[in-house]
N, C-alpha and C positions, 0 to 999 in steps of 0.2 A: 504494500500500500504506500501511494507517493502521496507527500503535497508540498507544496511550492508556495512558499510566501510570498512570493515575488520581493517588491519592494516594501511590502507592511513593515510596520514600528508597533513598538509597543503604547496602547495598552492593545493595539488591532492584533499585532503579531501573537499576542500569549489570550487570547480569544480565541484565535483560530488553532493555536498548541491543541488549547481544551477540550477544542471541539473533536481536532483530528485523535486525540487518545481516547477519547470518550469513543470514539468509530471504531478504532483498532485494537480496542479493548473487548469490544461487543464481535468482533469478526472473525471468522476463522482465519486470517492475517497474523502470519509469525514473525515480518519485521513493517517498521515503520519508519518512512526514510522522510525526513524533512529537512525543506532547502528553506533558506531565509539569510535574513543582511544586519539582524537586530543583534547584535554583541551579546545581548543578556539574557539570549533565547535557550542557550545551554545549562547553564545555573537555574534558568526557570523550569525547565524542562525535568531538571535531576530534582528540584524543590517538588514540582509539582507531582514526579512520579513515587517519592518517598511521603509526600503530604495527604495522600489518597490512599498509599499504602496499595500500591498496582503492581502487580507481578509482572515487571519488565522491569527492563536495564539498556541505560546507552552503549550498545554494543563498537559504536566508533564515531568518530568527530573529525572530519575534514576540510578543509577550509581553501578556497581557491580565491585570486583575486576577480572584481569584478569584471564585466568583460563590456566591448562595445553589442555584442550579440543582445547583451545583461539589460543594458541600456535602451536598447534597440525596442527588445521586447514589452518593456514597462513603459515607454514613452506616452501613450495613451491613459497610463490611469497615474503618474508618476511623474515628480516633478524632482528637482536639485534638492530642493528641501527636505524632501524623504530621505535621500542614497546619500546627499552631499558628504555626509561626515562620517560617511564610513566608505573601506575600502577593498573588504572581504564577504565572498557569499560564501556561509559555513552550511553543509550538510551533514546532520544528527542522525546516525541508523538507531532505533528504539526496538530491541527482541523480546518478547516475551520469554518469561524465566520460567523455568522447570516447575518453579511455583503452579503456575497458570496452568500448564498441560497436566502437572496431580490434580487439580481442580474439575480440569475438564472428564480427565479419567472415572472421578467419582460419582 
């Protein structure tokens, strides 16, 4: 399961976090791969999945610079102001833990 923040910011970006765990939590989806540009979207992400107490784990975090493709594609709903002060699109992979699959087993 993908989702792509595009250029969201927080408090937009960690709305749509919720939303997208709340879907891959309810799915038979055993990773959850999210792209976004928001810095604080990792640490929200690790808060939010130990806050709920979810049987997943960030299984990897990589981080690429933004690209003119990046730009290209958001110029319609996206302005300087959103991307301007940042210069990395980070992709968060989210697995569900061993946890979840004894759950589902019972």
């Amino acid at each position: 399961m993908e989702f792509n923040l595009k250029a969201h910011r927080c408090p937009t970006a960690q709305i749509l976090l919720n939303r997208a765990l709340e879907m891959f939590m309810a799915s038979d989806a055993e990773e959850l791969v999210i792209t976004t540009i928001e810095p604080s979207l990792k640490r929200n992400t690790e808060a939010r999945i130990a806050g709920l107490d979810l049987a997943a784990e960030i299984s990897a975090v990589h981080s690429r610079d933004i690209s003119n493709n990046d730009l290209h594609n958001w110029a319609d709903n996206f302005d300087d102001d959103d991307y301007g002060d940042v210069s990395q699109v980070v992709t968060i992979t989210i697995k569900k833990s061993n946890r979840e699959k004894l759950r589902e087993a019972c």
